[in-house]
FIDRENTI-462067 format. One record per residue: x, y, z of N, C-alpha, C in turn. Coordinates in steps of 0.2 Angstrom, whole numbers, padded with zeros to 4 digits, always signed. Example, Ala and Ser with C-alpha at 12.3 -4.5 7.8 and 13.67 -1.06 7.14 Angstrom:
BEGIN
+0066-0028+0039+0062-0022+0039+0066-0016+0039 +0064-0011+0035+0068-0005+0036+0064+0000+0039 
//
This chain:
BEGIN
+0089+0468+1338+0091+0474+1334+0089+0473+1327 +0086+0480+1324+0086+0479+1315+0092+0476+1312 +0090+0478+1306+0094+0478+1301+0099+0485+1301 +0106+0485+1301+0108+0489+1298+0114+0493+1306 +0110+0489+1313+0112+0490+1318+0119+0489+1318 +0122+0484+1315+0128+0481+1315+0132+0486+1311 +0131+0487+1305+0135+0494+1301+0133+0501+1306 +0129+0501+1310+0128+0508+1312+0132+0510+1319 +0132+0503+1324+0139+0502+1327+0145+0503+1326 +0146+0498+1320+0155+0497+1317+0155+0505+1315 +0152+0509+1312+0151+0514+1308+0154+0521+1314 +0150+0520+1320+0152+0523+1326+0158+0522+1330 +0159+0515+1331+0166+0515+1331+0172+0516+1325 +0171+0515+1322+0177+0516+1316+0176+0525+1317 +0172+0528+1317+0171+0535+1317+0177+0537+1324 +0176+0536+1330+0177+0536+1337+0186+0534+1334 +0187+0531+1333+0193+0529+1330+0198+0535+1327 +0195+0535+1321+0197+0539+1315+0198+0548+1322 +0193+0550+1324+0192+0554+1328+0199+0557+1334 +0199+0550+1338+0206+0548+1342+0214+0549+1338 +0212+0545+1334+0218+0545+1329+0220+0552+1326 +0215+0556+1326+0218+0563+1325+0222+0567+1333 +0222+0567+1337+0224+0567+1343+0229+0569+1342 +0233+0572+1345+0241+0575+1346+0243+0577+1351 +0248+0575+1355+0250+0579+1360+0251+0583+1361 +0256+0587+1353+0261+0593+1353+0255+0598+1356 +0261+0603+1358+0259+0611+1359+0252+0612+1354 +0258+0613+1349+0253+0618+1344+0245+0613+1342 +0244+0606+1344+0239+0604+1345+0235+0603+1348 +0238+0607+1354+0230+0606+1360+0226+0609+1358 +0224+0617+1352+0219+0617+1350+0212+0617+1347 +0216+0609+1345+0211+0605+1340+0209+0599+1343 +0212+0599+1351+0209+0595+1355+0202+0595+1356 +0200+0601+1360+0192+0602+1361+0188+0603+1356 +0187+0604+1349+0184+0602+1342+0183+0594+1342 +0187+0591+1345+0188+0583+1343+0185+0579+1350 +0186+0582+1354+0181+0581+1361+0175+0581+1359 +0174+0587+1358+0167+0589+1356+0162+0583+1349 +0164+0582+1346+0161+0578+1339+0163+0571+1345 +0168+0569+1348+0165+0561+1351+0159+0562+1355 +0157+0569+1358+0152+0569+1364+0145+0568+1358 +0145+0572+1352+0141+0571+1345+0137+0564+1345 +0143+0562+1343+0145+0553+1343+0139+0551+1348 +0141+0553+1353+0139+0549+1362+0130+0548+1359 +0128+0556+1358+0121+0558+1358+0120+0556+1353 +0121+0552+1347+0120+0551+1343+0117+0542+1342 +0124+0542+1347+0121+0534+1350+0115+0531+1353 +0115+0535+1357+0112+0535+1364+0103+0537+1359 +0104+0540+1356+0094+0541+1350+0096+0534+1347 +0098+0532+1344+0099+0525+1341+0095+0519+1344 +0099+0521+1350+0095+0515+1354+0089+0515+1359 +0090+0522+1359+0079+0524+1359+0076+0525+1353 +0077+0525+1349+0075+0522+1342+0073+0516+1338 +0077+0512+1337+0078+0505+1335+0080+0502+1340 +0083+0504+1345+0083+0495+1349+0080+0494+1353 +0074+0491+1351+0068+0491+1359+0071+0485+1364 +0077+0483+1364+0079+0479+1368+0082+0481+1375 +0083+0488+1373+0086+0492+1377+0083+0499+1378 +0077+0498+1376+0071+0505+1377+0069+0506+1383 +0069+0512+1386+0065+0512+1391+0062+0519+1391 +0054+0516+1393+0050+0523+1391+0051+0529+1399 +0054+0529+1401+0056+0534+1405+0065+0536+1405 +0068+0533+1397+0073+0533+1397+0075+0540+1395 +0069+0543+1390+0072+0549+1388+0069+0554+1392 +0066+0555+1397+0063+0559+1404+0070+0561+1405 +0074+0554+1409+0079+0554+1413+0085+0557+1407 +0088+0556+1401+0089+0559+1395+0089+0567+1396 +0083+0569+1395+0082+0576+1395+0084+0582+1402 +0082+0578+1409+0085+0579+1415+0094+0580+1412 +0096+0575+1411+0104+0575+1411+0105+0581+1406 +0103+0582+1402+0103+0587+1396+0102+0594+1400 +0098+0595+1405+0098+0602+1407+0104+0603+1412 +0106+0597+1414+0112+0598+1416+0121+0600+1413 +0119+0598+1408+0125+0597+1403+0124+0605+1400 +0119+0608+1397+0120+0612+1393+0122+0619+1401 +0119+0619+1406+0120+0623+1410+0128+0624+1411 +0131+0617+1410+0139+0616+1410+0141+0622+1403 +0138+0622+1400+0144+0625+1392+0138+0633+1393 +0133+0634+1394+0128+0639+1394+0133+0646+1392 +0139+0646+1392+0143+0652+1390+0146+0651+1385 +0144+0646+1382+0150+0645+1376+0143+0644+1368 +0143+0646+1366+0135+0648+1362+0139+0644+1354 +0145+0642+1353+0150+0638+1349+0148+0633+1350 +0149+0631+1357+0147+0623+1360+0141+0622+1360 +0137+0625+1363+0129+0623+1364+0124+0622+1358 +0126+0626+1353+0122+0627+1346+0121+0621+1343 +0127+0617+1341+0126+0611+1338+0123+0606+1342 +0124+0605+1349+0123+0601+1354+0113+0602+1353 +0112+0607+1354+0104+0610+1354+0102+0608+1349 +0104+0607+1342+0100+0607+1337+0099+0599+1336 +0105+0596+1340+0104+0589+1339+0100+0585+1341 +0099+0588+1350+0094+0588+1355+0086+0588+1353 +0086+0594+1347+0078+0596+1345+0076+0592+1342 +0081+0589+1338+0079+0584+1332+0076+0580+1334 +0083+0577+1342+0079+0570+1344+0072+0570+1347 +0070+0575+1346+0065+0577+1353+0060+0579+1347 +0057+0577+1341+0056+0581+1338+0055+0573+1334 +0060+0569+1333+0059+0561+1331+0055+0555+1335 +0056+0557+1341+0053+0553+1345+0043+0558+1349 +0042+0563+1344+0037+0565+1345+0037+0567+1353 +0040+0569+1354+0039+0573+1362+0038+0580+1364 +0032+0583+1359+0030+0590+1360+0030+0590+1367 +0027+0588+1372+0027+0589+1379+0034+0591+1383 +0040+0588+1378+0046+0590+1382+0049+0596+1378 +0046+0597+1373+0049+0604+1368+0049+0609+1370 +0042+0613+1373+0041+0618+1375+0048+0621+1381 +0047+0618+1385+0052+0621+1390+0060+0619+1388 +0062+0617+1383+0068+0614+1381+0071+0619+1375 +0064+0623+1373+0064+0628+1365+0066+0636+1373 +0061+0636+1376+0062+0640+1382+0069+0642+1383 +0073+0637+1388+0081+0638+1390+0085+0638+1383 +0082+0635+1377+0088+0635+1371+0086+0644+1371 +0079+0648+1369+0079+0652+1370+0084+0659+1373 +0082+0657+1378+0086+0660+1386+0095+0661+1384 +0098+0655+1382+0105+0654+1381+0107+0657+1376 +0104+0657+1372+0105+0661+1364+0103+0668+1365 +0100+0672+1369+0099+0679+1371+0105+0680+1375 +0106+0677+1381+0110+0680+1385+0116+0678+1383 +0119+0674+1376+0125+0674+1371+0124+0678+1366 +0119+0684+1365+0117+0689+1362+0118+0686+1354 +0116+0679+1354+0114+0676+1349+0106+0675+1346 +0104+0684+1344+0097+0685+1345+0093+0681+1341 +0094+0680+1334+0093+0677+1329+0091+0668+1331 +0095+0666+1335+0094+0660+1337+0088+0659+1343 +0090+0664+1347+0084+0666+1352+0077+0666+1350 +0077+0671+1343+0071+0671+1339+0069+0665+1336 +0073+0661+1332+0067+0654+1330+0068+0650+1336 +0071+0650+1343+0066+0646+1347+0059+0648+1349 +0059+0654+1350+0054+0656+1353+0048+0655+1346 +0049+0655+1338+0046+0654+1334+0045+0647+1333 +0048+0643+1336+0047+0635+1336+0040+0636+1342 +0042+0635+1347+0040+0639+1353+0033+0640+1352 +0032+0644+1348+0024+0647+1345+0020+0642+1342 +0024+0641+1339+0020+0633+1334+0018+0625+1338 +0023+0629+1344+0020+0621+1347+0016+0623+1352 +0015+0628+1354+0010+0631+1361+0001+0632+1356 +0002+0634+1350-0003+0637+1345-0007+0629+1346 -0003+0620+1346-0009+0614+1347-0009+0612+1352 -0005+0618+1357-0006+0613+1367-0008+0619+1370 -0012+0620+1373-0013+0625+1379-0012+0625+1384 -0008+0631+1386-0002+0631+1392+0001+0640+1394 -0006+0640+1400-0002+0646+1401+0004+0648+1403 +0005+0643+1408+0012+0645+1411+0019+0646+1407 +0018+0642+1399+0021+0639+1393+0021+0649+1390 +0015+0650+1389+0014+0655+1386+0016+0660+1391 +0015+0661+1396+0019+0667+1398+0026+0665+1398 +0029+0659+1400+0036+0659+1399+0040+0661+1392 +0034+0662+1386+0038+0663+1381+0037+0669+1379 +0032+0672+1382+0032+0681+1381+0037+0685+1386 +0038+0683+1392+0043+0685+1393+0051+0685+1390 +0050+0678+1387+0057+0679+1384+0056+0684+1377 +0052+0684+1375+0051+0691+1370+0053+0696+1373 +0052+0699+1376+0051+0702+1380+0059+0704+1381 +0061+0702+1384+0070+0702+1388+0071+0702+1380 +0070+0697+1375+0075+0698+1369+0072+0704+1365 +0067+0707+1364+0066+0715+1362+0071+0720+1366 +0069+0718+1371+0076+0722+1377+0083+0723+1374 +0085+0715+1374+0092+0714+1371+0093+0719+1366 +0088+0717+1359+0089+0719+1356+0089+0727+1353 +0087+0731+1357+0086+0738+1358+0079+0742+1357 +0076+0738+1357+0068+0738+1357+0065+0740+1363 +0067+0744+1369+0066+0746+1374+0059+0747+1375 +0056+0754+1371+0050+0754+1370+0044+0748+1369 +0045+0743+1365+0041+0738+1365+0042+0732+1369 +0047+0732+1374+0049+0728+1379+0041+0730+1384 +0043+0736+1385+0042+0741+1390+0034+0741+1390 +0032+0741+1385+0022+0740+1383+0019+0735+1382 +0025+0728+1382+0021+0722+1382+0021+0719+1389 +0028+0721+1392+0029+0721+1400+0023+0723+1404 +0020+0729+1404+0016+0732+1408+0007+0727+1406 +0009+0724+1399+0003+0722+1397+0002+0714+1401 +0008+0710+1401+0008+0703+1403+0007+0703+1410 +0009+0710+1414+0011+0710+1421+0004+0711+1425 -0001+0713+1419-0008+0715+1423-0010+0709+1421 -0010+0703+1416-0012+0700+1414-0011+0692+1420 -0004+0693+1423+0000+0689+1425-0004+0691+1435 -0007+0699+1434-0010+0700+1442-0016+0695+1442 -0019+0696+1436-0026+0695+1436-0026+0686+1438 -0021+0683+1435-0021+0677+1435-0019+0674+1444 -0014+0676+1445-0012+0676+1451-0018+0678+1457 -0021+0682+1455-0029+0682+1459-0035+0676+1460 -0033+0674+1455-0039+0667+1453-0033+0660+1454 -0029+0660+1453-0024+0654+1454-0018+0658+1456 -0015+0653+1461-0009+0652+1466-0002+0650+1463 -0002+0646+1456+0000+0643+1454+0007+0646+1456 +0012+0642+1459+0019+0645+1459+0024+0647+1454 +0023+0641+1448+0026+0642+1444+0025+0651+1439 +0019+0651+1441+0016+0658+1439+0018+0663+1441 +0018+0662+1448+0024+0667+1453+0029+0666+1449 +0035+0663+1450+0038+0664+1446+0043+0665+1440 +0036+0667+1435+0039+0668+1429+0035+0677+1431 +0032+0678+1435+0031+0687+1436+0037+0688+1440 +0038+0685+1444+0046+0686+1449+0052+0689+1443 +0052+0684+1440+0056+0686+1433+0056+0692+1428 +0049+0694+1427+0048+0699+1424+0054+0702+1426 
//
């Protein structure tokens, strides 16, 4: 362990504490239950980068794979609550984002994308997809880039942009035939299934 691990532990426990110690049984406190639930699960992720970060004693390079799997499973859990997922998502980018994992960002900026449209959280929608853009602009990835025109696409929709929904749709879809002619790729299937 570095330096500093010691205070960063006690620091998470004393937090975890102070946190519980808010806690109330009464009625009128069940609703500040789930607020205080939520900041330990903060806590949990918080930890858990720490120790994919500095403590190579406990690192394991397929540890954040396995990580990131669990996270598509977790957010699929709250996927309707756009209160809950926000801060969880932004926490997630960062660590994804510290440990330099552009390869896992693409499809991760995707479904935060997805979540925040279909919570009509269009604005949040959009800088994923604007993250999205900047990191497909140094990796080439069709399949990356059609999954994220079509999320354009649905969120022009969303947003009442009908018409220009409507003329990029017709554009990607002859673009998505032509592709499908020369490659089979299923994945490619589909994201035109989707269309």
């Amino acid at each position: 362990r570095i330096d500093g691990s010691k205070d960063f532990y006690h620091d998470i426990k004393q937090t975890r504490i102070n946190l519980v110690e808010n806690l109330d049984t009464s009625i009128e406190s069940t609703k500040h239950i789930f607020p205080i639930l939520f900041n330990l699960q903060l806590l949990d992720e918080i930890e858990e980068c720490w120790i994919l970060r500095w403590n190579e004693s406990e690192r394991d390079e397929n540890y954040l794979d396995a990580l990131t799997e669990s996270w598509k499973k977790d957010i699929h859990i709250i996927k309707d609550n756009w209160t809950l997922m926000e801060p969880i998502i932004t926490l997630r980018n960062v660590i994804l984002k510290i440990f330099g994992r552009n390869d896992l960002l693409p499809e991760y900026l995707y479904q935060v994308s997805k979540y925040a449209r279909k919570s009509n959280h269009f604005q949040a929608s959009a800088n994923a997809i604007f993250q999205f853009n900047l990191i497909l602009a140094e990796e080439e990835s069709v399949l990356y880039e059609l999954k994220i025109i079509s999320e354009q696409i649905k969120l022009s929709w969303c947003q009442g942009d009908k018409f220009k929904a409507i003329k990029q749709a017709k554009l990607v879809i002859v673009e998505i035939e032509e592709l499908l002619n020369t490659n089979r790729n299923p994945d490619i299937q589909l994201v035109y299934a989707d269309m």
